[in-house]
DSSP file (Angstrom, degrees, kcal/mol; ACC not computed):
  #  RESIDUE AA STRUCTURE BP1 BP2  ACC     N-H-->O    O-->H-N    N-H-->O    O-->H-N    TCO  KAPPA ALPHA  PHI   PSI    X-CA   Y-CA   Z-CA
    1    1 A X              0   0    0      0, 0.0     2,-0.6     0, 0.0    26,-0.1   0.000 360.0 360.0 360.0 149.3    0.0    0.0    0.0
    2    2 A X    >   -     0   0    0     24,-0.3     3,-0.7     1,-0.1    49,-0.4  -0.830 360.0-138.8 -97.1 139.3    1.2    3.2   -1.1
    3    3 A X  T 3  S+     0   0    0     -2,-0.6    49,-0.7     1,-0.2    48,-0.4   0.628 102.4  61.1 -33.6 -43.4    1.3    5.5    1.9
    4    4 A X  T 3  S+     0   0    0     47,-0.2    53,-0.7    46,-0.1    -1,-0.2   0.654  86.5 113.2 -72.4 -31.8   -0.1    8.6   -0.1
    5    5 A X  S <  S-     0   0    0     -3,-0.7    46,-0.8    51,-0.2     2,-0.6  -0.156  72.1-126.0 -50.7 130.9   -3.3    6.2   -0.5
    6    6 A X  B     -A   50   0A   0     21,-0.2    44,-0.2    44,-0.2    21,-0.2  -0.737  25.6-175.9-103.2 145.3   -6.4    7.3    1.3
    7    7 A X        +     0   0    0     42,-2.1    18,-2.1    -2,-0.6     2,-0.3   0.805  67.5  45.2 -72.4 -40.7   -7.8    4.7    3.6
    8    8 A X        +     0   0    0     41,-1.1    40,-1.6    16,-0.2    41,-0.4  -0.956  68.0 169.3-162.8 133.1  -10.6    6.2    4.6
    9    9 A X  E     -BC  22  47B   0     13,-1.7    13,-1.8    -2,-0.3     2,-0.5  -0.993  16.2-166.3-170.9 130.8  -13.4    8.3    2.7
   10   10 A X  E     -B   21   0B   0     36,-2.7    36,-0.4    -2,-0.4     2,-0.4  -0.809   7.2-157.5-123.8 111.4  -16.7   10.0    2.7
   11   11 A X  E     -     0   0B   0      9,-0.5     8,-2.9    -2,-0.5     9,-0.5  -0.609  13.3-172.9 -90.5 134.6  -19.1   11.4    0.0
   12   12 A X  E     -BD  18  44B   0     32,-2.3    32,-2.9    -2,-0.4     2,-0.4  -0.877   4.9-158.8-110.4 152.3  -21.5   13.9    0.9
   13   13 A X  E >>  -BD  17  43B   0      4,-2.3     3,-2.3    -2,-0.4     4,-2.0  -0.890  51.6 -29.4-122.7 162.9  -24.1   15.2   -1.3
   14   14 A X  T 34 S+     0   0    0     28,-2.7    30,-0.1    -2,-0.4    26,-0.1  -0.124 131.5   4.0  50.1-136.2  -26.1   18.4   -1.2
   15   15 A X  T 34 S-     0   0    0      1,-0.1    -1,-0.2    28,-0.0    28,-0.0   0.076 124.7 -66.9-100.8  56.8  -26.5   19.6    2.1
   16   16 A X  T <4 S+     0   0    0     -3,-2.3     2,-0.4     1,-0.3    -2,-0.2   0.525  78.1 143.7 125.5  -1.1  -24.3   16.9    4.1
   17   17 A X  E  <  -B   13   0B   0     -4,-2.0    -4,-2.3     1,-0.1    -1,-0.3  -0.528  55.8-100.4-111.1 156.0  -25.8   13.8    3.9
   18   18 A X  E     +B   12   0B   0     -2,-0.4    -6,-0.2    -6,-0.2    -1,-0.1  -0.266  41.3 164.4 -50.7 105.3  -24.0   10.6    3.6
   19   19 A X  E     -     0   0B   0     -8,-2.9     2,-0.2     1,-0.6    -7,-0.1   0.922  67.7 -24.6 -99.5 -76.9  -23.8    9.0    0.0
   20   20 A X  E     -     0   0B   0     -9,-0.5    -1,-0.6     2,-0.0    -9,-0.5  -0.743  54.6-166.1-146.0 171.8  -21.2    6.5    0.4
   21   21 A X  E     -B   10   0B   0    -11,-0.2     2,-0.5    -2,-0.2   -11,-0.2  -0.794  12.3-158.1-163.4 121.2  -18.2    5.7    2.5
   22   22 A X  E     -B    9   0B   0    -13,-1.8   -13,-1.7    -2,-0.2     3,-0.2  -0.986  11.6-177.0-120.9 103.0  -15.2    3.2    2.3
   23   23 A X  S    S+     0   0    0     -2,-0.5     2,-0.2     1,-0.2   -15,-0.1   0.329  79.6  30.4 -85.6  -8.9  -14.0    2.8    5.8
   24   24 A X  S    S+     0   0    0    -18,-0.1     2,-0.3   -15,-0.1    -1,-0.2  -0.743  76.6 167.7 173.5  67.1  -10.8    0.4    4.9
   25   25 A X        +     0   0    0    -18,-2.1     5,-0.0    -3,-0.2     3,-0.0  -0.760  16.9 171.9-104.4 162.8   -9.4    1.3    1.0
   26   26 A X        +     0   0    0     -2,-0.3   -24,-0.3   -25,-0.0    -1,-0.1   0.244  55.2  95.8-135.6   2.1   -6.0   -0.1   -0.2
   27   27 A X        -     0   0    0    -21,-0.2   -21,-0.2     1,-0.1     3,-0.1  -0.358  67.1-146.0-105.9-171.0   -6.6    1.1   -3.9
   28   28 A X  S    S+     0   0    0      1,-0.2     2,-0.2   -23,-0.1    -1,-0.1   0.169  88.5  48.4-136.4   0.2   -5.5    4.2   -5.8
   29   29 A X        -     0   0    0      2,-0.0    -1,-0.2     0, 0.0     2,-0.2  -0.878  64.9-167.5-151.1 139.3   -8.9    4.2   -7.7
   30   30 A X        -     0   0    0     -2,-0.2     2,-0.4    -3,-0.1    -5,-0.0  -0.627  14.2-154.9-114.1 151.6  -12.7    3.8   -7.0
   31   31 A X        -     0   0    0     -2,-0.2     2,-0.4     2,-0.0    -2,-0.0  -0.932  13.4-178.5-101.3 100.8  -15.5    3.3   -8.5
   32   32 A X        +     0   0    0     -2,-0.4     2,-0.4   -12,-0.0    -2,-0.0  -0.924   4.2 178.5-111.6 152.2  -18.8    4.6   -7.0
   33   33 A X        -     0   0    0     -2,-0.4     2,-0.4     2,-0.1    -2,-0.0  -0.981  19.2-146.8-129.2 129.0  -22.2    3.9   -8.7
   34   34 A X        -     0   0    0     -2,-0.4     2,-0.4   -14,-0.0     4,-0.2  -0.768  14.8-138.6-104.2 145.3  -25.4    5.0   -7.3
   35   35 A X  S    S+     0   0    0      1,-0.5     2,-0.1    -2,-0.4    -2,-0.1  -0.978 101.6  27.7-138.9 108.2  -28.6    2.5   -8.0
   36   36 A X  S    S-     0   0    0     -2,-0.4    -1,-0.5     0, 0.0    -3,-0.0   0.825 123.4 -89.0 -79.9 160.0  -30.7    4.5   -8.6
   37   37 A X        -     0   0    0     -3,-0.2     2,-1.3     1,-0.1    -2,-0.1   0.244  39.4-130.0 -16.4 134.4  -28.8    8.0  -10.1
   38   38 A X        -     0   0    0     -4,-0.2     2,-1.1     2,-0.0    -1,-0.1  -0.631  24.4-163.9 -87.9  91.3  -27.9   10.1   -7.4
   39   39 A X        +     0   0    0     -2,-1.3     2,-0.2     2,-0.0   -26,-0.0  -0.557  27.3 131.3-114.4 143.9  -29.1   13.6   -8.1
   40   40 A X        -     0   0    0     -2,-1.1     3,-0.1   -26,-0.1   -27,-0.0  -0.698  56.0-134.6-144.9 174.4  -27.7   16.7   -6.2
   41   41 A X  S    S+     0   0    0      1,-0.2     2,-0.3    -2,-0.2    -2,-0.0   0.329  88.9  51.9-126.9  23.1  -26.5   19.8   -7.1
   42   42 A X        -     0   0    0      2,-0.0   -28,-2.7     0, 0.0     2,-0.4  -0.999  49.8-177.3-157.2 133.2  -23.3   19.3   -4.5
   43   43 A X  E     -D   13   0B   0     -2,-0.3   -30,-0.3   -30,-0.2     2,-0.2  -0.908   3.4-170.7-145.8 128.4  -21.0   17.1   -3.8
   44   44 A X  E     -D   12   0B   0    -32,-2.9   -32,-2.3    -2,-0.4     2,-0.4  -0.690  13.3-151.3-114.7 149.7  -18.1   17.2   -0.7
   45   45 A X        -     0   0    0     -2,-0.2     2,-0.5   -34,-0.2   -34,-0.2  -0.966  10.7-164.1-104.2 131.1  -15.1   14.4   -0.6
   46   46 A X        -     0   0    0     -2,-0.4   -36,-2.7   -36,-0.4     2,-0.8  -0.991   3.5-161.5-117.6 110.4  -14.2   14.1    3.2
   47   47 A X  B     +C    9   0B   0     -2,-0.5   -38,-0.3   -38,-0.2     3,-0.1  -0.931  13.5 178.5-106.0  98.9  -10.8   12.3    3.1
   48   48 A X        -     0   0    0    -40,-1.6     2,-0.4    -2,-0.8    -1,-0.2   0.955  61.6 -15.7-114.2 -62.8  -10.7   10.9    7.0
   49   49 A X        -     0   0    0    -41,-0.4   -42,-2.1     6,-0.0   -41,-1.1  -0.986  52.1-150.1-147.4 144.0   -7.4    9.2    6.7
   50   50 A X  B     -A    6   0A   0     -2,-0.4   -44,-0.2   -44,-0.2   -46,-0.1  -0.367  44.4 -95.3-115.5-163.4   -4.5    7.6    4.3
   51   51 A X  S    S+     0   0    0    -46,-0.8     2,-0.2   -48,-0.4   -47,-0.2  -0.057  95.0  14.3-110.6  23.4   -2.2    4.8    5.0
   52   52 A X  S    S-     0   0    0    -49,-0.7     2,-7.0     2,-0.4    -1,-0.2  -0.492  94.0 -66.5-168.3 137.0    0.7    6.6    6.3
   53   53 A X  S    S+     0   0    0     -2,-0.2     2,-0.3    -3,-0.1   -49,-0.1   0.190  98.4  71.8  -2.8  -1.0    2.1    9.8    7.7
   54   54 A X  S    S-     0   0    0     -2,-7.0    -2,-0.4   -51,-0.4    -4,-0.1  -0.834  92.7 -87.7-115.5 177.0    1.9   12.1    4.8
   55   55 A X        -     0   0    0     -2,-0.3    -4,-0.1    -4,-0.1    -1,-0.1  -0.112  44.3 -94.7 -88.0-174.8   -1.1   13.4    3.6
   56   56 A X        -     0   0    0     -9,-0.1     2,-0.3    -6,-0.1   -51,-0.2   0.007  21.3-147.1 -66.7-167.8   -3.3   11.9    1.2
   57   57 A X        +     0   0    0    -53,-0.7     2,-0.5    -3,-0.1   -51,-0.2  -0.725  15.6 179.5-146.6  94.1   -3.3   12.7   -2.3
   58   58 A X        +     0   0    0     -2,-0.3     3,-0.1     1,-0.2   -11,-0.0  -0.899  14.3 178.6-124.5 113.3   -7.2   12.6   -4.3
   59   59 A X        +     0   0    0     -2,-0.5     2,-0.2     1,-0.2    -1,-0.2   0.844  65.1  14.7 -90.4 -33.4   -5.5   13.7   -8.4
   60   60 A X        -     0   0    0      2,-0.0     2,-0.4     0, 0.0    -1,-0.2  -0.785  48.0-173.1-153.4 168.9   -9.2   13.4   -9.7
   61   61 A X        -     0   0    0     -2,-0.2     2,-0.4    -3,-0.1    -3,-0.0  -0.911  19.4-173.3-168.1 129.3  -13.1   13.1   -9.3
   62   62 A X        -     0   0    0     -2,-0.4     2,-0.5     2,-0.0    -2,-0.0  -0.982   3.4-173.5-130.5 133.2  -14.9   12.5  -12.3
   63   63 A X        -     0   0    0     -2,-0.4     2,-0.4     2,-0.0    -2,-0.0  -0.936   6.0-177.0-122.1 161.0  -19.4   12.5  -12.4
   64   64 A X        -     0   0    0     -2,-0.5     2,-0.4     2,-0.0    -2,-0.0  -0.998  19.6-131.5-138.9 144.2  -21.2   11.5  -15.5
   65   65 A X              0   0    0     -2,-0.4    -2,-0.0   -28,-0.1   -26,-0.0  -0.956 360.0 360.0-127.9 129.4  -24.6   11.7  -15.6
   66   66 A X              0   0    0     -2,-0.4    -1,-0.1     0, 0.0   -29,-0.0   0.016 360.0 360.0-151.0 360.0  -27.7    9.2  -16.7
């Protein structure tokens, strides 16, 4: 695991509420798909923790929509 990698990660939509969350990640890229579409007009990344003493690194965030 790369150090820079975040472990631990929250999406919020709108105003705050919890879309998903990966408590335990080891990968360097995600996939989220919402069943059914998620529509908002806001969306926050919460990066809680990485796997090592420097900080995390998040290069990209990509939405497509339906």
């Amino acid at each position: 695991m790369s150090p820079f990698c975040v472990r631990h990660y929250r999406v919020l939509a709108g105003r705050g509420s919890l879309v998903a969350e990966q408590t335990y990640d080891h990968h360097t890229r995600n996939t989220i798909a919402f069943d059914p579409p998620l529509r908002t007009d806001w969306l926050d990344i919460e990066i809680v923790s990485s796997h090592g003493p420097v900080p995390a690194a998040l290069f990209a965030v990509r939405c497509y929509g339906a």
